[in-house]
C-alpha positions in Angstrom: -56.0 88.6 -19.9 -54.2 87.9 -16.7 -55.2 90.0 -13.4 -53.0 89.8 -11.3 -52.5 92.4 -8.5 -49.7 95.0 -9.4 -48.2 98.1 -8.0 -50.4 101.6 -9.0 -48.6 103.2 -12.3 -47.8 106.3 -11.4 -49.9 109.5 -11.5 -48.1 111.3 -14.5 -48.4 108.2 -16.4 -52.3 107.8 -15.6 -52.3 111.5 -17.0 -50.8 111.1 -19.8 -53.2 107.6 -20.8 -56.1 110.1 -19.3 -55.1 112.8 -21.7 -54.6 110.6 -24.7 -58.3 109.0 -24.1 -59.6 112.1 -24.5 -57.9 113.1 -27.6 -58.6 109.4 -28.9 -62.3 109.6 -28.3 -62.7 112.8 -29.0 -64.9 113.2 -25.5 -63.7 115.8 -23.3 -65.2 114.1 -19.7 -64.1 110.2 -20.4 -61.0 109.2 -17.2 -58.8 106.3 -17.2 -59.1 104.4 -14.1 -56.6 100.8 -13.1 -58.4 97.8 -11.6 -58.1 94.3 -11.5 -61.7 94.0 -12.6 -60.5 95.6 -16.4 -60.1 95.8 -19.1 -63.8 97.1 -19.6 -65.3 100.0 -20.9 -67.7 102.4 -19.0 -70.2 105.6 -20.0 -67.5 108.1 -19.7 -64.5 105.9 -18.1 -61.7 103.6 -19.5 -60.6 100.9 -17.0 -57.4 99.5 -17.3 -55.5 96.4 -15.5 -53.0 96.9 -13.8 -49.8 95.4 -15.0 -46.7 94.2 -12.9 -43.5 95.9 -13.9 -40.5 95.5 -11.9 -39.8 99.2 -13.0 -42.0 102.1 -13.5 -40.0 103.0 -16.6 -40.2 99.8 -17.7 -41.0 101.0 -21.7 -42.7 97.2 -22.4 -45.0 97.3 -20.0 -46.1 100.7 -20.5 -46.1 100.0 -24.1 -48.7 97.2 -23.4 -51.1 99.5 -21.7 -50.9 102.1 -24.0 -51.9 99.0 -26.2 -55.2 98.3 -23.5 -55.8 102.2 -23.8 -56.3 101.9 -27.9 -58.4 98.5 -27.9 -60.5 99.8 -25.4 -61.0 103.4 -27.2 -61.6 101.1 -29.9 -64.4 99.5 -28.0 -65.8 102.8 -27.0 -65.3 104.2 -30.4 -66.6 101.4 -32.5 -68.7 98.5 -31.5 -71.7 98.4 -29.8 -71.0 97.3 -26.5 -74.7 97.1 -24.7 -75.4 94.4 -27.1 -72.3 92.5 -26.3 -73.0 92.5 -22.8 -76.2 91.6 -23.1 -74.7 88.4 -23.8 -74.5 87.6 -20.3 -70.4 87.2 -20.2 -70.3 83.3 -21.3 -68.3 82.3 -24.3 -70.6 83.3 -26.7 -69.7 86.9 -25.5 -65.9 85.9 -25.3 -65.9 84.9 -29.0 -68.1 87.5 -29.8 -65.5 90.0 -28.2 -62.5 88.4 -30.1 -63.7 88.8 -33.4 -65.0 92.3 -32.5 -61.8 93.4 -31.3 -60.2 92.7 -34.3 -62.9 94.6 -36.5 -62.3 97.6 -33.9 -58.9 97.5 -33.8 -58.4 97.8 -37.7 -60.8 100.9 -37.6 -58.9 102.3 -35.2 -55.3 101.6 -36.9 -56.6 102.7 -39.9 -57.0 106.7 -38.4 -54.2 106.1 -36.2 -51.5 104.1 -37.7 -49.0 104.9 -34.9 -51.2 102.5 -32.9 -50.0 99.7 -34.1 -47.1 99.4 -32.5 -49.1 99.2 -28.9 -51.4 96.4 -30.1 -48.5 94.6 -31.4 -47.2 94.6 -27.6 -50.5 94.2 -26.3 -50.8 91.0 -28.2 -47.5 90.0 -27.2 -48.6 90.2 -23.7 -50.9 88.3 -24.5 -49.9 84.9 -25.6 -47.7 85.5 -23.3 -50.2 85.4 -20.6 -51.9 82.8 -22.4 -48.8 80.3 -22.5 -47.8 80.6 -18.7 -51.6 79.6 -17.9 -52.0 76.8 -20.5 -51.9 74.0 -18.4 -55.2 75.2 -16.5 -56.9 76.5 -18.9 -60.2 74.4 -20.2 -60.7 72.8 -23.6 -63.3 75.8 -23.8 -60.5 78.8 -23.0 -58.1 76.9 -25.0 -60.0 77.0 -28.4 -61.5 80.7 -28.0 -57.4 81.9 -27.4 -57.1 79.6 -30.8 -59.7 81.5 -32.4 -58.3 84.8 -31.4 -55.1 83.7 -32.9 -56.5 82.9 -36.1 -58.7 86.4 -36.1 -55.0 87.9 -35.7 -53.3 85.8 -38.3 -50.6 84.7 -35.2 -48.7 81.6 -35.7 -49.1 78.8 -32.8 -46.6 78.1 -30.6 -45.9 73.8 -30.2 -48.0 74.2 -27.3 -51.0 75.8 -28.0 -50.9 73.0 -31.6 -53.5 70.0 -30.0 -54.9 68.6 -32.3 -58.8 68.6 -31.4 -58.0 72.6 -31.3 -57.0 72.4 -34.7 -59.7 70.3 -36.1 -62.6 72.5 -34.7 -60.7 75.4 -36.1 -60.9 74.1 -39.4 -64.5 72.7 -39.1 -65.1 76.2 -38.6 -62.7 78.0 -40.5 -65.0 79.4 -42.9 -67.2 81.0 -40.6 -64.1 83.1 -39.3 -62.7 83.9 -42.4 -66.4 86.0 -42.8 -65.9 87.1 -39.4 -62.5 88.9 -40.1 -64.7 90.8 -43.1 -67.8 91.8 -40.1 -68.9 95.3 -40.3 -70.6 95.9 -37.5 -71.1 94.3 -33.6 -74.1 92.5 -34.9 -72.3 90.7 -37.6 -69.4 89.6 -34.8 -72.5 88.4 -32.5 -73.7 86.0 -35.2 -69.9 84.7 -36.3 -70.2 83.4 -32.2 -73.4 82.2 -32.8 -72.4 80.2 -36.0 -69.4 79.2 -34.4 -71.1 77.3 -31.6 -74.1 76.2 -33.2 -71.2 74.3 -35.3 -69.4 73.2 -32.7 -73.2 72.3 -30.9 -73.7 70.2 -33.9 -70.6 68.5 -33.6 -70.8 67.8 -30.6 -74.7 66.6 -30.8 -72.6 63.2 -32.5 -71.9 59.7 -31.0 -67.8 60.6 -30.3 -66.0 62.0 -27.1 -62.6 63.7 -28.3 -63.2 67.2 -27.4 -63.8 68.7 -24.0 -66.2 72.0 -25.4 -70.1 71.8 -24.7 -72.3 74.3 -26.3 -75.6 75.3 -24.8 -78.4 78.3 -25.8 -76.0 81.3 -27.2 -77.8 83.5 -24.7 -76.3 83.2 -21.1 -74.2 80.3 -22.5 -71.0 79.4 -20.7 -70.1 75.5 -20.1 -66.9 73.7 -20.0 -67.2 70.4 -21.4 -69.0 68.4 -23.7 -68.5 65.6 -26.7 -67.6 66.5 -30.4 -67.2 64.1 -33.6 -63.7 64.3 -34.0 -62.0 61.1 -33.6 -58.6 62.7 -31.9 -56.6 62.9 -28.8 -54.8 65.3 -27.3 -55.0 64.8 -23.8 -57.6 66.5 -23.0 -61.0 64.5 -22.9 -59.3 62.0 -20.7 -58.0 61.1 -17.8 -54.0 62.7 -18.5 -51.0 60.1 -18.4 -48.7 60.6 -21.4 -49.1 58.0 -24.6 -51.5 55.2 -23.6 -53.4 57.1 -20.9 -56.9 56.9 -20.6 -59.5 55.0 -22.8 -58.2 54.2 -26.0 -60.5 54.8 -29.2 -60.7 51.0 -29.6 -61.9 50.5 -25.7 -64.3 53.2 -25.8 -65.5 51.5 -29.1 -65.7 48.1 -27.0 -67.6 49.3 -24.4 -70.5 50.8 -26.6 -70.7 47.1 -28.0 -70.1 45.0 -24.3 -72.6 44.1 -22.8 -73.9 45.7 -19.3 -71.7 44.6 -16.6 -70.7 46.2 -13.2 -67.9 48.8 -13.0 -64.4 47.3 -13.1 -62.5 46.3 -10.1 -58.9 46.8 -10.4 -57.0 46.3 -7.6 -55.2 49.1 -5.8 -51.7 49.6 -5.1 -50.7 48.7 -1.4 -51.9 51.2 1.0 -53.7 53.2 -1.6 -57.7 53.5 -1.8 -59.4 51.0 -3.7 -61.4 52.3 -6.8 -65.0 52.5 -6.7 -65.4 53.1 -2.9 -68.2 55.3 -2.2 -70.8 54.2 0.2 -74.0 53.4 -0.9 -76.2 56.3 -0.9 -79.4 55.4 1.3 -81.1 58.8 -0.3 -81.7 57.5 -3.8 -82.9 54.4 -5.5 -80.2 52.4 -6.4 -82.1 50.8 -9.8 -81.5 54.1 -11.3 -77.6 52.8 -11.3 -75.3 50.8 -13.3 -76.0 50.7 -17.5 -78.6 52.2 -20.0 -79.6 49.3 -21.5 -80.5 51.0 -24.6 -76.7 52.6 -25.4 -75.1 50.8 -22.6 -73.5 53.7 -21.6 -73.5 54.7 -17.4 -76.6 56.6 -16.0 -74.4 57.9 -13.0 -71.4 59.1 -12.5 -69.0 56.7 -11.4 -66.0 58.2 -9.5 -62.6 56.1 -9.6 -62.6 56.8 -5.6 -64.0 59.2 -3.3 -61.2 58.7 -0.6 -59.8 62.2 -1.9 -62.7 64.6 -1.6 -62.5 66.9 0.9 -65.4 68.9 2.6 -64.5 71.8 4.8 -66.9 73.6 7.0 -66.3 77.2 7.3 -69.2 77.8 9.3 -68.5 80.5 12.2 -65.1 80.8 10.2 -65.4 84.0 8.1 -64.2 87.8 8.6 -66.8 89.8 10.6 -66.1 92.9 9.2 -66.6 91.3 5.7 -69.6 89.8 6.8 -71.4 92.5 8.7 -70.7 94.5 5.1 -72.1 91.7 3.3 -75.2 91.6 5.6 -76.1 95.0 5.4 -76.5 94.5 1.7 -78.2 92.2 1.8 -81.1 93.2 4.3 -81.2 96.4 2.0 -81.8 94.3 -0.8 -84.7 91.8 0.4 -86.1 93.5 3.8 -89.2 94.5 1.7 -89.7 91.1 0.4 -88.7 89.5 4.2 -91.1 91.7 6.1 -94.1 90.7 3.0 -93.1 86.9 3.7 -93.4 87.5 7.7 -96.9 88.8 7.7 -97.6 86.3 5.5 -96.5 83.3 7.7 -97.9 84.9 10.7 -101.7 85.7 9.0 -101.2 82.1 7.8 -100.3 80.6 11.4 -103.2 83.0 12.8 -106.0 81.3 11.1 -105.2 77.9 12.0 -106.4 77.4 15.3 -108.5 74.4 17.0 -111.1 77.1 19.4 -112.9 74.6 22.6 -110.1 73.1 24.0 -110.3 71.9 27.8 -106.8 73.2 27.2 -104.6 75.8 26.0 -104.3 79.8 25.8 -107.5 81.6 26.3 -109.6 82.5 23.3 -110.7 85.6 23.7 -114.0 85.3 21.8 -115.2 82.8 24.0 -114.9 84.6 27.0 -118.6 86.1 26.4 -119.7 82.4 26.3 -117.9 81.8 29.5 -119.4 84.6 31.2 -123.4 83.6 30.3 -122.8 79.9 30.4 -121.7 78.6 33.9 -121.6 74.9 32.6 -119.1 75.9 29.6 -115.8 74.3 30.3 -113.7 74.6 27.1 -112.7 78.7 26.8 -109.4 77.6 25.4 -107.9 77.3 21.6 -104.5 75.8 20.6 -103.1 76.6 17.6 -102.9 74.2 14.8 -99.4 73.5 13.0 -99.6 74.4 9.3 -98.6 71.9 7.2 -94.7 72.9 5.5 -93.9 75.4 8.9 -91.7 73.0 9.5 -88.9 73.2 6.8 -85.9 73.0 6.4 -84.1 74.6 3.7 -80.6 73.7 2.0 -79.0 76.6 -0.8 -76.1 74.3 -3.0 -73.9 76.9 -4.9 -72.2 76.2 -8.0 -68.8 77.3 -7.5 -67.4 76.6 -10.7 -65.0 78.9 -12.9 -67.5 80.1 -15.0 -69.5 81.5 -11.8 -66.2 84.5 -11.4 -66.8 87.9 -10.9 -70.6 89.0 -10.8 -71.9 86.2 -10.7 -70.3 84.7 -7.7 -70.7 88.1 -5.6 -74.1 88.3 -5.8 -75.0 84.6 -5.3 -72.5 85.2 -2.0 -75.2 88.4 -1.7 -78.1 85.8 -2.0 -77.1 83.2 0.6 -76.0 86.0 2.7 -79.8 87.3 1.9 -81.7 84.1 2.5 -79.2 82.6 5.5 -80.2 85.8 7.3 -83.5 85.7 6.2 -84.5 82.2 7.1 -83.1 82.2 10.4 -84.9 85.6 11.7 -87.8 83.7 10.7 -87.3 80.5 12.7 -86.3 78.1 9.5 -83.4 76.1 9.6 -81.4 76.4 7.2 -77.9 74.9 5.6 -75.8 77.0 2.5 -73.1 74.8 0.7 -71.0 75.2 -2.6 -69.5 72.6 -4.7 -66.5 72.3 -7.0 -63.7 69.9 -8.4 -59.8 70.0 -9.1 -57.2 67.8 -10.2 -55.9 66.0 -7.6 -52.3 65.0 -7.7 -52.7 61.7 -5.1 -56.1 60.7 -7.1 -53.7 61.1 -10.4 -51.4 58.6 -9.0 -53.7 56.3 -8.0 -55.4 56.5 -11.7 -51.9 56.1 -13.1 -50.8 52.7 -11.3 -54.8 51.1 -12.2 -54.3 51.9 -15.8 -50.8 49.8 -15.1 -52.4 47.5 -13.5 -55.0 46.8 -16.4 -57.5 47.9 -14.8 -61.0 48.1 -16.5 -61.3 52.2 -16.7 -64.3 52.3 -19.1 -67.4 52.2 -16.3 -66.3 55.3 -14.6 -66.3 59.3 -14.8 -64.2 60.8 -12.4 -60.8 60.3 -12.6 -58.3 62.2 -11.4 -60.4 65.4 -9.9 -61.1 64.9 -6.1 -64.4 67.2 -5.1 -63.9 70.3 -3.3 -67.3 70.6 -1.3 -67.4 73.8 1.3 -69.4 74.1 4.2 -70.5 77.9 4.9 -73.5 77.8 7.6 -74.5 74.2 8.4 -78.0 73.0 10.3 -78.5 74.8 13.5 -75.2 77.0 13.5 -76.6 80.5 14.0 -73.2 82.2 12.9 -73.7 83.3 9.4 -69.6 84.8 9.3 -68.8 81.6 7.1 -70.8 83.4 4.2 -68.3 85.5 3.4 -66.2 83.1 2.2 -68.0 82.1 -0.9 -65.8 81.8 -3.4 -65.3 80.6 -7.5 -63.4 76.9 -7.6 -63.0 75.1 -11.1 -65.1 72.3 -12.5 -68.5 71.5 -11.9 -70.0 68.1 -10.8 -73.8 68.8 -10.4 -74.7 65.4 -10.0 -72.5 64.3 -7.1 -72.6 67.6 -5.4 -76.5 67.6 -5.0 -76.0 63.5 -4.0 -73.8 65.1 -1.3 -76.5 68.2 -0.2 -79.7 65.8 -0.4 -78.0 63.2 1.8 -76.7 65.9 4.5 -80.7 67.4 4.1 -82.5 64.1 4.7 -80.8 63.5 7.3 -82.1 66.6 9.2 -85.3 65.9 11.1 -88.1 68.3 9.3 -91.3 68.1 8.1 -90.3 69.3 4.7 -87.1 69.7 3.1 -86.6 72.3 0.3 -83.4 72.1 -1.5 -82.4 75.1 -3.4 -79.6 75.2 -6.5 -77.9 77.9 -8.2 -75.9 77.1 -11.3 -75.0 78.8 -14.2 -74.4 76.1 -16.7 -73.9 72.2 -17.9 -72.4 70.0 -15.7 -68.7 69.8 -16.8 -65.5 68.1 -14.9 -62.1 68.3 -16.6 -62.1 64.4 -16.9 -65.4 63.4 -17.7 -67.9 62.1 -20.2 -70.6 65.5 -20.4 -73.2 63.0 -21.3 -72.7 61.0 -18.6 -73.0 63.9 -16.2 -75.8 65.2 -17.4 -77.5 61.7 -17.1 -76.2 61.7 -13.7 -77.6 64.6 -12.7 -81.3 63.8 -14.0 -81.1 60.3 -12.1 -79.9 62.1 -8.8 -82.7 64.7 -9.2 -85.1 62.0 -10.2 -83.9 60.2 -6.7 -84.1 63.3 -4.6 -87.5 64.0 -5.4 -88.7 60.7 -5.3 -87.0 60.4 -1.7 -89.5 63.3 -0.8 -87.3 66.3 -1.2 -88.5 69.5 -2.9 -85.5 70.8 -5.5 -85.7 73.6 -7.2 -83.1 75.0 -9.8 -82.1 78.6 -10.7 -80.2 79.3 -13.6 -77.9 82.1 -13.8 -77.8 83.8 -17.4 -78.0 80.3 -18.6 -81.6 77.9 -19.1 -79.5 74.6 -18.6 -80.9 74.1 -14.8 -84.7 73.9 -17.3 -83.0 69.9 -18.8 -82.7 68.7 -15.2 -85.1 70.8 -12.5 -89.1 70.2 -13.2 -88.9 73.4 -10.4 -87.1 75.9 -12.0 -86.6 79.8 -13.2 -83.9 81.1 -15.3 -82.3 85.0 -14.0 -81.5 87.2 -16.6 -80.6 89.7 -15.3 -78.0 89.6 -12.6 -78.9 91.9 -9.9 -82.6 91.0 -10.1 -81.1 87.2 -8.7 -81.1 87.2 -4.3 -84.9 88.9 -5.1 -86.1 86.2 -7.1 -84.3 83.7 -5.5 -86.1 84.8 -2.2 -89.6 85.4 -3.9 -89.5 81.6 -5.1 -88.2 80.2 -1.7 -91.3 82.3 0.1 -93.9 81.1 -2.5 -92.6 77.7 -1.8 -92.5 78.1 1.9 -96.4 79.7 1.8 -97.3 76.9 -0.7 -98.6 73.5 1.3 -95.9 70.4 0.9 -96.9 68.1 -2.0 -97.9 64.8 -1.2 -95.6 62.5 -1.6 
């Protein structure tokens, strides 16, 4: 559902909804509240989206949120909605919720029949929200709309008809036809978990056609990934009308050729050529080029890097926002900062060379001084701990998955380790990473494929990286923090390519290199295997380049396939404390040597 800001709906009319809540649910106390962050349902409190109408008596659009108000006493009335949430709010939840809707929603229509017309319009309102944001929606969004469609028995509109949709609709078709029979929110929980675990076995197949990856049900919420049907729409590959991309026959051809360098087609006059990135000093560069196995890329080739754009907002954030942002989060981890302090200085306290010639005075010796006229070294100096020296960078995954809670309270948690780190004399850097289309990078994609040019060897085609800069090395304004915010895609591998390079070039003892993610690698172009290939081989090269990485996972256990170092938080609100109890372990724990 769209949320878009709207004007309020006036107070009688929020009466009216309040008043037909409570006659609907049959609870005297339960209010119906409007916010962007609905529709949602609360102990004792309906919230509602607001919805644009040029007039308040505009009978459609008060027609479509009666239709919110019956779905969600629906909801309240009928499913079992601590167990959805406990989902963690990735697609299993969003299928979950579609085919729970519809169970809900007949209960309710059958005790209320004058309901229906509402949920008609609130469907209408629907696809038509669903239409005008097509074109950027994922494969992922694209196929659970499908599969609400299908619960609904709503025709398809030309546009919404790909055919990859349609073929994991019918690969799963019988699971949803049990679905529309569910009984209870347990029996719409495991239609989603059938549904993916067929769609994780499709996609498990030696075929790239459909842009959907499935990972564990719990906390599960990717983008992209390979399935087994042998189809086009668009989608998988680099866009360009008939004949873009890599046809089935080429991508057959390149799992037989043999391993060869990426292509070099030449550019068109004053553009970029492809495959332009620097090398990359940081990693080990036999870790590049072709499995030899599958012959298939172990990194992540971009066509060009000349339209990737990093922006450093450090210093350049609201203060107001930021002060707010920084009380919360000294409120959250001040027990765990002051624990971390005593630690660090009990642990510089006992590491001390006593009989120097030189120095501060040791007080213990002063007895010694006193009785021994010859004595001549009454001094100490105090002996650097191994790892005080570090410097820590925290890489955010910005993606479009990471909206709403999740991206607030990983904002909370670099606002809570920024602050931290710097009261207690670490250096420290915070930086987020996305992708999006690029229309120049699309151009230049078009006019190689003219050209002929040899597309198969890379990965990244026509998305430029949007990399974000919020408190770099030894900036001490922290304002930039505030303006952490969701992006789209999600190239892991290249982003952490980008963080480990900006960290090894920092002059420290140690360098600790902190990631929060809540999923799979995905791009909107890209082959998922190859990214997540990529991202193993980068992390490989980072550690092996002497930097310590560590990966937390938000709702999701993907970051355990890539991070040797790494914890999974399930539950949100428990994530800046456990992100800041690992970072202090690791800062009290001596450096490995490497």
């Amino acid at each position: 559902m769209s949320q878009r800001p709207a004007r309020p709906v006036d107070f009688d009319f929020e009466s009216t909804l309040g008043k037909m809540a409570r006659v609907l649910t049959g609870q005297y106390g339960v209010a119906v509240a409007f916010s962007p962050d609905g529709p949602r349902v609360e102990p004792g409190r309906i919230v509602i989206p607001p919805y644009d109408v040029d007039r308040l008596d505009d009978e459609q659009a008060r027609d479509t949120l009666v239709g919110y108000l019956d779905l969600l006493v629906a909801r309240a009335k009928y499913s079992d909605n601590e167990s959805l949430g406990a989902l963690g709010g990735g697609t299993a939840q969003r299928l979950a919720q579609v085919v729970e809707d519809r169970r809900v929603c007949a209960l309710l229509l059958e005790r209320y029949p004058g309901a229906r017309c509402y949920i008609e319009r609130l469907r209408e309102h629907a696809a038509r929200d669903a239409l005008s944001r097509w074109n950027d929606l994922s494969w992922r969004d694209r196929f659970v709309w499908r599969v609400e469609r299908m619960l609904w028995r709503e025709t398809p509109t030309v546009t919404e008809a790909a055919q990859s949709l349609s073929a994991a609709l019918v690969a799963t078709s019988d699971v949803l036809e049990h679905a529309v029979q569910s009984v209870s929110t347990h029996d719409s929980i495991r239609a989603a978990h059938d549904v993916i675990e067929i769609v994780r076995q499709l996609s498990s197949r030696d075929f790239n056609s459909m842009m959907f990856t499935v990972s564990r049900e719990d906390g599960y919420d990717t983008s992209s990934a390979q399935s087994t049907f042998d189809i086009d729409d668009g989608l998988h590959r680099p866009p360009g009308g008939d004949g873009a991309g890599v046809s089935s026959s080429d991508a057959q051809a390149a799992k037989q050729s043999a391993a060869e360098g990426p292509g070099m087609g030449h550019a068109p006059d004053g553009a970029p050529a492809a495959s332009d990135a620097a090398p990359n000093p940081v990693f080990d560069e036999s870790t590049s080029g072709h499995g030899s196995a599958t012959n298939r890329p172990t990194l992540s080739v971009p066509l060009t890097t000349a339209f990737d754009i990093v922006t450093d907002y450090t210093g350049d954030g609201d203060a107001q926002s930021w002060h707010a942002l920084r009380t919360l989060a000294r409120a959250e981890t001040a027990p765990l900062k002051a624990k971390l302090e005593r630690a660090l200085k009990a642990d510089e306290l006992t590491h001390w060379n006593v009989d120097q010639e030189r120095g501060e005075i040791d007080r213990r010796a002063l007895a010694r001084l006193a009785m021994s006229p010859g004595y001549r070294t009454p001094f100490r100096v105090k002996r650097q701990t191994p790892g005080r020296d570090a410097a820590v960078t925290l890489l955010i995954d910005r993606s479009g998955s990471m909206a709403g809670r999740k991206i607030e309270l990983a904002r909370l948690c670099a606002a809570a380790l920024g602050d931290a780190l710097m009261q207690l004399g670490f250096d420290c850097e915070v930086l987020g990473y996305s992708s999006i289309e690029s229309s120049d990078m699309k151009r230049l994609y078009e006019a190689q494929r003219v050209r002929g040019a040899d597309m198969r060897h890379y990965n990244r085609f026509t998305e430029r990286l949007d990399l974000q800069v919020y408190k770099r090395f030894g900036a001490s304004d922290l304002r930039g923090l505030a303006r952490i915010e969701c992006g789209h895609e999600n190239p892991d591998g290249e982003a952490l390519a980008w963080a480990a390079m900006r960290l090894a070039d920092h002059v420290a003892d140690r360098r600790i290199l902190m990631v929060l993610s809540d999923g799979y690698p995905a791009t909107g172009d890209g082959d998922p295997a190859v990214l997540r290939s990529d991202l193993r081989a980068k992390v490989e090269s980072i550690e092996k380049a002497g930097i310590e990485i560590v990966g937390i996972g938000i709702l999701d256990d993907a970051v355990e396939s890539f991070y040797r170092n790494s914890t999974v938080v399930t539950k949100l609100h428990e994530l800046p404390g456990i992100a800041f109890s690992l970072l202090g372990r690791m800062l009290l724990d001596r450096p490995r040597v490497h």
